[in-house]
N, C-alpha and C positions, 0 to 999 in steps of 0.2 A: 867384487862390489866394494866401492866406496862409502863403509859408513858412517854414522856421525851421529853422537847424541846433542843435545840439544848446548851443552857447556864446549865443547869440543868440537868445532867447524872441521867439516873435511876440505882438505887441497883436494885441488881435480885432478881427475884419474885422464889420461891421455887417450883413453879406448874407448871414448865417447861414441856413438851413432855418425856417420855419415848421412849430410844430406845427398842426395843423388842431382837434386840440379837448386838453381836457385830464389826457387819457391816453393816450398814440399807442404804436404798435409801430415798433421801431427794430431795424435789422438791424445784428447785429454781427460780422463776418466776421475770417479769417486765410487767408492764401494767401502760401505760400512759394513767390516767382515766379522764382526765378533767374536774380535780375538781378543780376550781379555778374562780370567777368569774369578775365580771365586778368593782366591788364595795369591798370595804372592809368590812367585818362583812358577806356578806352577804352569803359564805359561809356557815360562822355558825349557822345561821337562817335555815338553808336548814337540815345540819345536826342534828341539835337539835331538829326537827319538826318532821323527820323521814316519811316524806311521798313523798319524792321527786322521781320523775318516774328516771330520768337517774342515780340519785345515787343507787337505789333500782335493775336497770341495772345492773352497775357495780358490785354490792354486788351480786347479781345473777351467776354473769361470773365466781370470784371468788369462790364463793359457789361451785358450780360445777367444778373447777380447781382442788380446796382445797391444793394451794402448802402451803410448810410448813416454805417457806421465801418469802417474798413479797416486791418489789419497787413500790413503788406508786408512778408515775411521776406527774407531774401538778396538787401538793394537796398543797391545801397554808399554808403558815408554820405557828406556831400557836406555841410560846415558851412555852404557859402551857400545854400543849398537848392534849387539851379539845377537840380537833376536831378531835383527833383520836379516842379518847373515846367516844363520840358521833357518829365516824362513824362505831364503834365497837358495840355499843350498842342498838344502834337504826334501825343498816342494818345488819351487819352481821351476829351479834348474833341472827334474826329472819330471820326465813324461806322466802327465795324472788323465784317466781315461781317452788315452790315446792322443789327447791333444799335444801339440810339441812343445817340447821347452821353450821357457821366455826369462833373459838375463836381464838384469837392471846395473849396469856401472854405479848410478849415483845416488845414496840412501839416505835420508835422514830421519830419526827421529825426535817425536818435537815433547818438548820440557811442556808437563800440563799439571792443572790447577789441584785436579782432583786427588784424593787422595794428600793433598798437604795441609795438614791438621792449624786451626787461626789459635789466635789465643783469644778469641769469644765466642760466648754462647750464640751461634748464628739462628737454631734452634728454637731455643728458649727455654729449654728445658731444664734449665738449674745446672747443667752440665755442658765442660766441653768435650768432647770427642768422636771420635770417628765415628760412623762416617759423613755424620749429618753437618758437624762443624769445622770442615772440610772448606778449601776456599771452593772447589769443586766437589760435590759429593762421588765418593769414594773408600772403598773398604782399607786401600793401600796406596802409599804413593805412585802416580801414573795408570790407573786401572781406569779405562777409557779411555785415552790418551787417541794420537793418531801419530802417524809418519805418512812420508812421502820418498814414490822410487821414481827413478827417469833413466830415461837411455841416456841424456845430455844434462851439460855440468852446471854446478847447481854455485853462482854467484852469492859466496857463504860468507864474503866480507860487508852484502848490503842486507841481508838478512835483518829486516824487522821486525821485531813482537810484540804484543800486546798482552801479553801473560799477568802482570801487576797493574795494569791500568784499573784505577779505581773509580767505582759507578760513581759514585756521588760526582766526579768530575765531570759528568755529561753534562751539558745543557739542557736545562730542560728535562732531568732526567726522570722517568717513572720509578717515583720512590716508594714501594710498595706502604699501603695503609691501613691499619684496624677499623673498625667500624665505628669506632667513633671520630674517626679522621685522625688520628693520632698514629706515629710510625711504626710499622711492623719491626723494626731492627732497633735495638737500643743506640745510644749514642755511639759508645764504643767500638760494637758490631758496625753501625754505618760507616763509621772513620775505616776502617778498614777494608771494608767488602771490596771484593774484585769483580768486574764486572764482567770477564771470562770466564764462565764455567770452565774451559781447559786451556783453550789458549787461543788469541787471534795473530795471523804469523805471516808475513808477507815473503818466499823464497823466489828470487829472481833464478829464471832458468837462462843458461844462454844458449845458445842455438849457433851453429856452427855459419852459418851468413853474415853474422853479427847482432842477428834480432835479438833482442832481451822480454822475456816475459815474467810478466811477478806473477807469481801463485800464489796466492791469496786463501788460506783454508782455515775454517774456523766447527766449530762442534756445538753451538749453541746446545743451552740446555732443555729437557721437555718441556712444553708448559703444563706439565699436570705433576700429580704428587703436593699436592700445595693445600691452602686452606681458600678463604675467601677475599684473602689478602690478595693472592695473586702471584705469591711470589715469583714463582717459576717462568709465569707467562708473563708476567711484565718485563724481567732478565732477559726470556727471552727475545722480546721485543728488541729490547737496546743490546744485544750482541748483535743483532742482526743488523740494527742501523749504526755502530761502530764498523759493522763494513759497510753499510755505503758510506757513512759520512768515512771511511777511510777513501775509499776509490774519488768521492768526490773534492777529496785535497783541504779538508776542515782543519782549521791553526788549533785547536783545543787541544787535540791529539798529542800525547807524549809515547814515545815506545820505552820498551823497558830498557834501551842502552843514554835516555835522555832527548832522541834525537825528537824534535818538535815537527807538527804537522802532518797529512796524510801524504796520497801519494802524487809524487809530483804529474800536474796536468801535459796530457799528453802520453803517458805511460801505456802500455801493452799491457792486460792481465785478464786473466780468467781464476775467477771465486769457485773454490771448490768445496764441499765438505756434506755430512747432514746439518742441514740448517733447524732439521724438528719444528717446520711451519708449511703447511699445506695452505694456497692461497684462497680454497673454496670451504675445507672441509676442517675438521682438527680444532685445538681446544687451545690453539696460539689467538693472541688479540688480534682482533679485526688492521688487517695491513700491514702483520706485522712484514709477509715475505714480499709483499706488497714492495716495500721500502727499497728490492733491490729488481725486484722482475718490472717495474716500469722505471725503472733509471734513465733515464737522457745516457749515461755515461756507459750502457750494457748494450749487446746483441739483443735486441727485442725480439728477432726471428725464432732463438733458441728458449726466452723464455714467456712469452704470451703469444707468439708467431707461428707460423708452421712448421717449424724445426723443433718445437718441446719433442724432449727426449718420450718415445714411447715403447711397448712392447703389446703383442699378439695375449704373452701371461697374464698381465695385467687383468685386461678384458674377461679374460678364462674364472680364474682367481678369485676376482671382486665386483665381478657382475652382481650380486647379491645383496653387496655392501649396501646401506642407504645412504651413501654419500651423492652429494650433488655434484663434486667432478667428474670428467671422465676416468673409467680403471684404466685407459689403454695410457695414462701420463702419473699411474701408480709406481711407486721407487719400493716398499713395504711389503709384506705381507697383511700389515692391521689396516691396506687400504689408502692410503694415504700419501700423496706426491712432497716426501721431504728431503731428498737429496739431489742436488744439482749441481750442475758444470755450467757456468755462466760467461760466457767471454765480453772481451771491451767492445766497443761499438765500432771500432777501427779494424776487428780483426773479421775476417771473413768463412763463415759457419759452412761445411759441405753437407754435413748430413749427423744423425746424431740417432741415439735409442737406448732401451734399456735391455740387458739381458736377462730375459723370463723367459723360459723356452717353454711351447705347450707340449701336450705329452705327441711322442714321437720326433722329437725332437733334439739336439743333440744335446746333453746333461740336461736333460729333463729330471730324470733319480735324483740327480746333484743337489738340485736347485729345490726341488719341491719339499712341501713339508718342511722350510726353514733349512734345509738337511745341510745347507752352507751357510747363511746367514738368514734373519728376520727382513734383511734388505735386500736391494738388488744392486746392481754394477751399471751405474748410467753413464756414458760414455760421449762424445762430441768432436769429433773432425773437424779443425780448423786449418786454414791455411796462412804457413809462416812465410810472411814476404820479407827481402831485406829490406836492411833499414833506408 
């Protein structure tokens, strides 16, 4: 496997995926695997030992998925990319409850917020330090973080990030407020705040016909944990419309290598990640996910259409819940539809769902009771035409 930390782009690996003719279907997935631990290192102890029951979980889930592009939410970030090779080598590459191996050629992991200590009190609390005054909250550098695997080679010279883009530069931006209308953030703290909890990251993949598609994944933050200000849930609002107004081609937009504006109109991509915004239910502002499921510029099929990612578990699970969406378009265990695969409006959806299996069903054990993740592995079929 090809990997790559976030400072260190890989060259491409030659042993890319064939396509079989010159239109193929490509599955494009997101699973926030909770791989991230308490400690630093300790992760890699886990992975490198290869005998970890929830990692062995996960690796399982995806086995039997077997999409051919992968976000891996809450993997910690790891600049030589040892941890994805470890989690390549030791899990996926070996059979996990009978399911068959699944290689990945092209890996990278992405440089995140959390875990890298500001020099203000973001807080407020007369102190700075971890993990509250964090550009991302974080116990340690990268702890939340995410990566990305694919069968096909990953266009690492167009590679744009949004990792230092700072809030106050939004238009119009929700600048969180005290109750007496006065700002939650001091001057200082404002001047600097990032307005990516981990990182907003645009990876062109290219596809062996010539198709080019950007990957577009971001991790917004919860919106709870907060006070009455809002903090959380206002952020997360504006991570979330930093991807659209990114897909929608907005000039405001600087990435972290200087380059101005979003993405060029006319572009192929599918948005992947936990977004932490349910459009019915959940403690995110009203519209926040709103901003990208009725886009002019997205697949509407996959995300207000008939094609929303569902599962059978869902239904099972959170029939109970009092939420007012449907459980069968649940990504969570706490209930809640906040991860998604979203494609461009040019790209055409086959079919889509989420892995929840009910009981008697194949990694049922795996999956239940959190026993791989608090999430589920949402998944989406598209079909890649040449250019």
């Amino acid at each position: 496997m090809q990997s790559c930390g976030g400072g260190n782009l890989a060259k491409d690996n030659e042993k890319g995926t064939e396509f079989q003719s010159n239109s193929d279907t490509i599955r494009f997935a997101t699973y926030n695997v909770s791989l991230f631990r308490k400690e630093e290192g300790a992760l890699a102890k886990d992975l490198k030992l290869g005998r970890d029951t929830q990692i062995q979980n996960v690796a399982g889930v995806i086995q039997n998925v077997r999409p051919d592009v992968i976000a891996l939410m809450e993997f910690d970030y790891d600049a030589s990319g040892l941890l994805l090779d470890y989690f390549q080598q030791n899990y996926l590459s070996k059979s996990q409850y009978g399911e068959e191996p699944i290689d990945y050629n092209y890996a990278i992991s992405v440089p995140s917020n959390t875990g890298v200590l500001s020099n203000a009190d973001f807080s407020n609390d007369g102190k700075i330090e971890l993990p509250a005054d964090a550009y991302g909250f974080g116990r340690y550098e990268g702890q939340y973080a995410f990566a990305l695997l694919s069968k096909y080679p990953l266009d690492t010279a167009q590679i744009r990030s949004f990792q230092k883009f700072l809030w106050k530069d939004m238009p119009d931006v929700k600048q969180p407020k005290i109750e007496n209308g006065g700002n939650y953030y001091s001057e200082k703290a404002w001047g600097i705040f990032r307005v990516s909890s981990k990182n907003h990251i645009d990876i062109p993949i290219k596809f062996p016909n010539g198709k080019t598609i950007h990957t577009i994944i971001a991790h917004p933050t919860p919106p709870v944990f907060d006070g009455p200000e809002d903090r959380n849930g206002l952020r997360n609002f504006d991570e979330i419309r930093l991807l659209k107004d990114y897909v929608s081609g907005e000039n405001y937009l600087v990435d972290d290598n200087g380059g101005k504006g979003g993405l060029n109109a006319g572009s192929s991509f599918v948005i992947m990640g936990d977004l932490n915004a349910d459009p019915i239910d959940g403690d995110s502002p009203s519209g926040a996910i709103d901003q990208l499921l009725s886009h002019p510029n997205v697949n509407n099929k996959v995300t207000i259409g008939n094609l929303i990612p569902s599962s059978n578990g869902g239904k099972v699970h959170n029939k109970s819940i009092k939420d007012k969406g449907d459980p069968a378009f649940d990504t969570s265990f706490f209930g809640k539809r906040v991860d998604y695969v979203i494609p461009s409006n040019d790209i055409k959806v086959i079919t889509s769902g989420v892995l929840w299996p009910t009981d008697g069903e194949p990694l049922y054990e795996q999956v239940k009771n959190k026993s791989a993740s608090d999430h589920l592995l949402v998944w989406v079929d598209i079909v890649v035409k040449n250019n």
